[in-house]
N, C-alpha and C positions, 0 to 999 in steps of 0.2 A: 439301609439296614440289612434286608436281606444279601446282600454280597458281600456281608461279614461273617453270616451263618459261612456261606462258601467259600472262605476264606479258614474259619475254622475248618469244616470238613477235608479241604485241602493237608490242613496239617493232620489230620488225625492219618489220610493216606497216607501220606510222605513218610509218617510214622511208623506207618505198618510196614511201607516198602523200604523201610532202614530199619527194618526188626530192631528197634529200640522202646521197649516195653513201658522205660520213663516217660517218653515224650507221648504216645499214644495215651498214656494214664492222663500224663497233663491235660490231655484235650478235654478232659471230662468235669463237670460239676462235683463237688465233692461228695455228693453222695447222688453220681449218675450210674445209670447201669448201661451193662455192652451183654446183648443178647449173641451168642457168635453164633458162626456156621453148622454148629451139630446140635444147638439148641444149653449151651451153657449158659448160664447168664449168673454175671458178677456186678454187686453192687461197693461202689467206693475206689477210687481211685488208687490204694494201696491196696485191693485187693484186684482189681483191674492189672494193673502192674506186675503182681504175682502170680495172677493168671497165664497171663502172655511173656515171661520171661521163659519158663522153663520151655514154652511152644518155639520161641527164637530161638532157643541155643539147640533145641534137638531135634528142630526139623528143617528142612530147607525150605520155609516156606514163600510161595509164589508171591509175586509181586500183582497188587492191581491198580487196573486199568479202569477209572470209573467213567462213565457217560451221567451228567446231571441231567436227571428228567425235569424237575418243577422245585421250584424255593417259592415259598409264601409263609409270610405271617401266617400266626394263627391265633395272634394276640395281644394284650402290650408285651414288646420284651421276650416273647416268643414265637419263632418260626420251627418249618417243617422243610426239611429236604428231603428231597427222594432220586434214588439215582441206582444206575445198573452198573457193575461190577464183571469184569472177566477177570482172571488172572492169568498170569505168564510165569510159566515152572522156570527153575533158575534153568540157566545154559539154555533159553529158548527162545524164541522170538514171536514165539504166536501164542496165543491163549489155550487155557486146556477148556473148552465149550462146558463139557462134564460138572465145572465148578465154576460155572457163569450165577451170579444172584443179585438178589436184591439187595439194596440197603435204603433204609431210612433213620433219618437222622433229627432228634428233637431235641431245638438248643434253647438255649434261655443264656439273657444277659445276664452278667454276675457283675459287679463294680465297673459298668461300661466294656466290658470282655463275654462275647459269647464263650459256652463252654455247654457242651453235651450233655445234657439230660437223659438221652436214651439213643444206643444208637442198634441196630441191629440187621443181622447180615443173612439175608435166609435166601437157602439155595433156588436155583431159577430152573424146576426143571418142566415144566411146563406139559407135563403129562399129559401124551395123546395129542399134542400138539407142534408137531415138528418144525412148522412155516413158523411159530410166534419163538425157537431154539433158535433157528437159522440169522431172524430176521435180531435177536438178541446179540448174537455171535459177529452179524454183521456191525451191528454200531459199533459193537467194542472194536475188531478189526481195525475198523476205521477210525476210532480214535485214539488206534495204538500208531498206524501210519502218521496220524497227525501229530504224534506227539517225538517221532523217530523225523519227519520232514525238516529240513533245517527253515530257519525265518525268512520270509521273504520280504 
């Protein structure tokens, strides 16, 4: 059960990192909300949708890199993920640290299909604390190598 939550979450990135505003709305329960990175928060998947369209056509926005921290139930039918986040600016290869964050993610089954109930994306700057920046910085790094390493 829970590697279907991760499974959703997976789409909901891949969604963000193909600025397609439809597909990232789909991720969601019909009346789920998406808290973003400056504190907006939109409820309903056609306003979801509306939100982040006009963000993909007029900015160039970064691609992320997430590291899954813990998936668990948290009930029947609903789980909790939690996971850290870098981004990569287009034409780059490395993460911009400055807009490294959090995200958690609360889904709940709908007709045997998870679908996001709440997901929300809050900046990681850990003020006054530069080893717990670094050591952020660093997972993502390395799960940005892992994901550029061909298979072996």
């Amino acid at each position: 059960m829970t590697t279907d939550i991760g499974t959703c979450y997976q789409s909901l990135i891949e969604a963000w990192n193909e600025r397609d505003a439809d597909a990232m709305a789909s991720c969601f329960a019909p009346g789920g909300t998406m808290v973003g990175f400056d504190g907006s928060t939109v409820t309903g998947r056609a306003n979801i949708a509306a939100h982040l369209e006009p963000i993909f056509r007029d900015h160039p926005t970064a691609a992320f890199v997430p590291v899954v921290r813990e998936v668990r139930e948290i009930g029947p039918e609903v789980a909790l993920l939690r996971a850290i986040v870098g981004m990569v600016p287009p034409n780059s290869d490395d993460i911009n640290p400055n807009v490294n964050a959090s995200q958690c993610v609360v889904a709940a089954l709908h007709d045997g299909e998870w679908m996001i109930e709440l997901f929300q994306n809050t900046p990681a700057a850990y003020h006054g604390r530069p080893e717990a920046q670094e050591a952020h910085s660093a997972m993502i790094r390395k799960a940005l190598r892992d994901q550029a390493a061909p298979d072996s």
